[in-house]
N, C-alpha and C positions, 0 to 999 in steps of 0.2 A: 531407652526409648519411651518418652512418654503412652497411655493406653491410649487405643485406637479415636476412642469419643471424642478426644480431646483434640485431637488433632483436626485444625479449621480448614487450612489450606496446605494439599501437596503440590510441590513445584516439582517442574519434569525438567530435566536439562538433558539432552543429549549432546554427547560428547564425540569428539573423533578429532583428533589431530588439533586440541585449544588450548594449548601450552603458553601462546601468548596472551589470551585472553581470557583465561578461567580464573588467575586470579580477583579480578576484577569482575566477574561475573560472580564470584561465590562469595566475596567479602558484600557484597548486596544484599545477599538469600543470607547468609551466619546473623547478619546485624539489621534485619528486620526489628522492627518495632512489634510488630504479631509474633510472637516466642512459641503458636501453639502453629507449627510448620512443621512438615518432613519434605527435607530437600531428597529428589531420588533423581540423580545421577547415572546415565546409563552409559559408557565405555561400548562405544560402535569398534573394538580392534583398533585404538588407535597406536601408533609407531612411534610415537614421540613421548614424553615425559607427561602425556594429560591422565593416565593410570594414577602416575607416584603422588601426583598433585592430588588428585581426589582423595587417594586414601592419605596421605598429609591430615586434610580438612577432615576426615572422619573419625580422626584418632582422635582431635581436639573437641566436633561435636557429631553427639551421640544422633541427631538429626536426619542426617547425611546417611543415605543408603548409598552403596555402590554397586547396579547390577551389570557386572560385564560379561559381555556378550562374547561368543567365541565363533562368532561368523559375522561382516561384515553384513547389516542388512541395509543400511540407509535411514535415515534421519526417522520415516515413519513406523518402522519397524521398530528403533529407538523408543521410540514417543509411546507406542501400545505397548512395549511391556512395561513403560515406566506407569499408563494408566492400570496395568495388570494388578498391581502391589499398591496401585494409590489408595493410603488410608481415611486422606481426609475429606471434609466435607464437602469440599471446592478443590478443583484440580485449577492448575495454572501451567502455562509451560515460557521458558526461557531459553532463547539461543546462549552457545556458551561465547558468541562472542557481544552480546549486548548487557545490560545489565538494568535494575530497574528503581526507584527511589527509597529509599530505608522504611518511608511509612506505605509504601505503595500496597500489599497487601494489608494492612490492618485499615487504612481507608477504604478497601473495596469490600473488604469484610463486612464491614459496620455498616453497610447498604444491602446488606441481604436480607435482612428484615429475620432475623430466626433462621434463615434457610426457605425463608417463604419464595425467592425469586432464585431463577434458574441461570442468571448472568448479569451479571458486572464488569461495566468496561470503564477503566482508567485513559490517563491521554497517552499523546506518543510524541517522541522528541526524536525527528528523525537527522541523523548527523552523517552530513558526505561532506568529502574535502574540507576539513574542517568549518563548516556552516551546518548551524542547527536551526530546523524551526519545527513549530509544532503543526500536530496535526488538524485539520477543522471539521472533524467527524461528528463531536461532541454534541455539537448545538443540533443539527439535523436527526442523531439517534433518540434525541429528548422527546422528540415529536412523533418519531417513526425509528422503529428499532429494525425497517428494512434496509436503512442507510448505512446498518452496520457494513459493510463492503470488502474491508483489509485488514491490517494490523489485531488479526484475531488471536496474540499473545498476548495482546493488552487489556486483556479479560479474564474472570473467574468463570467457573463454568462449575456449577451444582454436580456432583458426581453420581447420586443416582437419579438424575437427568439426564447423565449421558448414560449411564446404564441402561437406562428404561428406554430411551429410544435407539439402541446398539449404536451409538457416535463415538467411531475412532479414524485412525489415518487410516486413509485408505494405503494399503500398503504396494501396489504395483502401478504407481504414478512418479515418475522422476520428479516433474513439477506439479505442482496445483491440489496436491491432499489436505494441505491445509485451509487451500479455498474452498473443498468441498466441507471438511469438517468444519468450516464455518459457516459456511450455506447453510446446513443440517441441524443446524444448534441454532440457528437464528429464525430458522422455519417453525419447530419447535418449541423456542421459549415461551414460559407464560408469560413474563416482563424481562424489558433490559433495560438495565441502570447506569446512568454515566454519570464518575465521578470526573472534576475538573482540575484539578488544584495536585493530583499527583499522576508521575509518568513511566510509560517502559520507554528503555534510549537507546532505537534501535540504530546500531554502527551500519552504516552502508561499506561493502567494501567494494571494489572496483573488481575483483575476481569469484564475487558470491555467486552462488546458483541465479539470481534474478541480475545479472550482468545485463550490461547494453545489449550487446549482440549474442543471441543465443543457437547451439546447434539446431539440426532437426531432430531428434530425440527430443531436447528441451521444449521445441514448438509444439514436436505430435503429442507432448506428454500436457503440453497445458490446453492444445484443441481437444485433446479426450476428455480434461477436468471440464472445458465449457456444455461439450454434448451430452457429460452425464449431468452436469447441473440443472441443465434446458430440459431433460428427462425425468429429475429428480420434482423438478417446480410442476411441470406438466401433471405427475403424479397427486402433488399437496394439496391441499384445497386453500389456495389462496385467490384472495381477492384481484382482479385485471391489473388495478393501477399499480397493486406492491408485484404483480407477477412481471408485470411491465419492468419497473423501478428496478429489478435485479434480472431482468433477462438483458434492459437494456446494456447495464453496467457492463454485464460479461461480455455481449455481445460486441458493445464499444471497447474494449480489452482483446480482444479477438481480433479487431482490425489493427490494434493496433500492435500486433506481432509482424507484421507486415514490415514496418520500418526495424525490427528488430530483427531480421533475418538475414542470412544470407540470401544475395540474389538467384540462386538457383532453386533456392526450394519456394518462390516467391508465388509462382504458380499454383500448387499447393496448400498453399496459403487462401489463397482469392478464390480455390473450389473448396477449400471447410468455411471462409465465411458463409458464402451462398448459401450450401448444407445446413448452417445456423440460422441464416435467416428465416429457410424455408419452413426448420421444424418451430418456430414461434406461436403459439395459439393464438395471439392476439396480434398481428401483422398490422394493423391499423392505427394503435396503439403506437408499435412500433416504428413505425412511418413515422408519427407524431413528433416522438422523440428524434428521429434523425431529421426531419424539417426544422424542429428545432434549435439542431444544434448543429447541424453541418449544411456549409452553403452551398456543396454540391450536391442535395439531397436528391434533387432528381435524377440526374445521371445515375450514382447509385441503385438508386429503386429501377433504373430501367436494365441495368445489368445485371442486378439481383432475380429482377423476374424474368428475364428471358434466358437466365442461366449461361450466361456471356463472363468467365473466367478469365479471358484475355483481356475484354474491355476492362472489365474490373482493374487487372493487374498494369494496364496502360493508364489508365487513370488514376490509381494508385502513387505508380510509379509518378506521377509528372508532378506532384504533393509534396510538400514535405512534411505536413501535416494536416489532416484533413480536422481536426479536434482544437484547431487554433481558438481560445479564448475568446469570447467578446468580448473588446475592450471597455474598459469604466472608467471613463474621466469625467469625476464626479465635482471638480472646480475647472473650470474653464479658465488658461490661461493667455495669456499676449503671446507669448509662443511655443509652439509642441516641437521636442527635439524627439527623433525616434535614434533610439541607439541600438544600432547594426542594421547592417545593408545586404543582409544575404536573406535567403527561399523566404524566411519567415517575415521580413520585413514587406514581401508581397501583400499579406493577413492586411498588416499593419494598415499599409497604403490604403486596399479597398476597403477595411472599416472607415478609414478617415476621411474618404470619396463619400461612400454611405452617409456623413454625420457633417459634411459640410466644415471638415475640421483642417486648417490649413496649415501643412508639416513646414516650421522654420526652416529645418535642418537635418540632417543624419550625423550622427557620432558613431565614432571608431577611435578604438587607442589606435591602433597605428594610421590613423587619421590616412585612410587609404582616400582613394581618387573619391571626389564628391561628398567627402566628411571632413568633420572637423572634430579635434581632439575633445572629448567629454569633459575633460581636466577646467578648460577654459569658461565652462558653463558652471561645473560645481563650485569653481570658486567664488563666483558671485556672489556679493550679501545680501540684493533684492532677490524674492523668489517668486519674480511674475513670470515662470514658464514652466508647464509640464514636461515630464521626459517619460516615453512611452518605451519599454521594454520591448527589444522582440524577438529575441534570441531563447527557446527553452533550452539549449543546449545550455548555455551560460548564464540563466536567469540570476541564480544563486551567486555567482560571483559578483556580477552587476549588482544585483541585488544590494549586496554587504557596501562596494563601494558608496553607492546611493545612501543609505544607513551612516554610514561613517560618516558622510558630507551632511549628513544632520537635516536627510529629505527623511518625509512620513512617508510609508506606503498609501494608495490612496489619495493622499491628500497632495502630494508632491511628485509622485511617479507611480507608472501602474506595474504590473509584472504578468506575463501570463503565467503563472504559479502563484497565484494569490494566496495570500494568508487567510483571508476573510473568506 
């Protein structure tokens, strides 16, 4: 084991049941380009062969700690004892089933200036169903390091920066410790750095803890992350517009649990938004933000302030997304196709009412009643027509076909999951 000084960045992985994916997670961290690393693997009791594996990898290098655990804590309990033992200057942490790019720590390295900055964010390459794209965090944290928001493994974080201001998981949260421990670190920092050019590649799986549809555990566990956050900022001395800027985010994450729940605890749901609203210091502010960006902003506000739980959850309910996209059609064509004709294509319609913008057509592969097959339009060689996305369930899929047929985003078809 090389002496502690020398060691630049410790990587956390916690482990529990990654037998399919540790290989592939640790061949990343062994073949870094930064050589001055301690990988510290922590063994949550897992059942499967992810024990034999790790110590495999630690026979071959001296690097690799493995601290296993002999009680089942959960990922953040993992996570603080692997910051317990972390030697190095910068702590990092990695899911065992993503992995991150061979120079990814030795580029984020090289922006900390001596150890003069207290965080370094890399990008992120997010892959579901086989479709990868990246994340567009980057450009916005250049300017303002309160936009940092998510993907808080794809950063370095100074270690006696998190020592000095006590920043760990919180450890009696199912969901959202890791949005608090990046709340906390981002309040905090004296500067954040974003590199471009290298990535973490975070696997979505269809069964992960941040699934579509979550229990009530998983809801009560990420409405408590948002009320200690709204608590937390209350506390900081931050400035209105950044208190704004991350109260709204959470705040907008909070409703939108609502489509992620079951319909029983829906109720529930629509008395901790209110609860959120109310504890906002800056309410005006926040108005602001929901006129801006949601078109039923007044209904809202009036449910909100007269404490109308029902109305909320009726209103809710008749949505299917209240966070629909303004659309950007930034060349105007001869003809706009929207493709798909379900909730979301309502969005669709009233922006194009709004802009004066008159729909050709509606596309559907199964070219259902009042469509026509999308197949017939891609093949075309002239490209005088837009095709306006409006499905986010299926963006991504859409998406790729668009992409294949050799349209631009932007310039040939829009998506509500914009790149840009």
């Amino acid at each position: 084991m090389r002496k502690s000084k020398e060691i630049k960045v410790s990587v956390i992985v916690p482990v529990y049941n990654g037998e399919k994916w540790l290989n592939r997670c640790l061949q990343s961290l062994v073949n870094q380009t930064l050589e001055e690393i301690q990988i510290i693997c922590v063994n949550d009791c897992s059942t499967d062969n992810s024990l034999a594996i790790l110590q495999q990898y630690a026979e071959k290098d001296k690097r690799i700690i493995i601290k296993d655990l002999k009680k089942n804590g959960g990922e953040s309990v993992a996570r603080n004892n692997g910051l317990k033992i972390a030697k190095g200057e910068y702590v990092a942490f990695v899911d065992q089933d993503d992995y991150v790019d061979l120079n990814f720590y030795e580029e984020l390295h090289k922006q900390t200036k001596n150890g003069k900055i207290d965080m370094v964010r890399g990008g992120t390459k997010t892959k579901s169903n086989g479709i990868e794209k990246i994340d567009n965090l980057n450009p916005k944290i250049i300017t303002n390091k309160f936009y940092f928001f998510h993907f808080w493994w794809s950063a370095i974080y100074k270690n006696s920066f998190l020592r000095k201001n006590k920043i760990k998981l919180r450890e009696n949260f199912i969901l959202g410790a890791d949005i608090i421990f990046l709340v906390e670190s981002v309040v905090n920092a004296n500067k954040l750095i974003s590199v471009n050019n290298v990535f973490y590649h975070w696997i979505r799986r269809a069964n992960s803890s941040y699934s579509k549809i979550l229990n009530f555990k998983k809801i009560n566990s990420l409405f408590k992350m948002c009320f200690y956050v709204s608590d937390y900022l209350s506390k900081k001395k931050i400035d209105k517009d950044n208190y704004t800027l991350v109260y709204y985010n959470y705040f907008k994450y909070s409703m939108s649990l609502f489509y992620r729940s079951e319909a029983k605890k829906r109720i529930f749901i629509c008395e901790n938004i209110i609860k959120l609203y109310k504890k906002c210091k800056y309410k005006y502010l926040l108005e602001k933000k929901l006129r801006e960006n949601i078109q039923s902003y007044k209904e809202l506000l009036f449910f909100f302030n007269s404490n109308d739980k029902i109305g909320l959850f009726t209103h809710l309910r008749s949505k299917s997304d209240i966070f629909y996209p303004e659309i950007k059609l930034n060349n105007q064509r001869i003809y706009i196709y929207v493709w798909g004709k379900g909730k979301d294509s309502e969005y669709v319609i009233e922006q194009c009412k709004k802009n004066n913008w008159n729909i050709t057509a509606f596309l559907d592969s199964s070219e259902k009643e009042g469509t026509i097959s999308p197949q017939k339009i891609l093949k075309r060689k002239d490209k005088n027509y837009f095709i306006i996305i409006s499905s986010r369930r299926f963006c991504s899929e859409i998406t790729e076909i668009c992409e294949n047929a050799g349209l631009k985003e932007g310039q040939d078809f829009w998506s509500p999951i914009c790149k840009t």
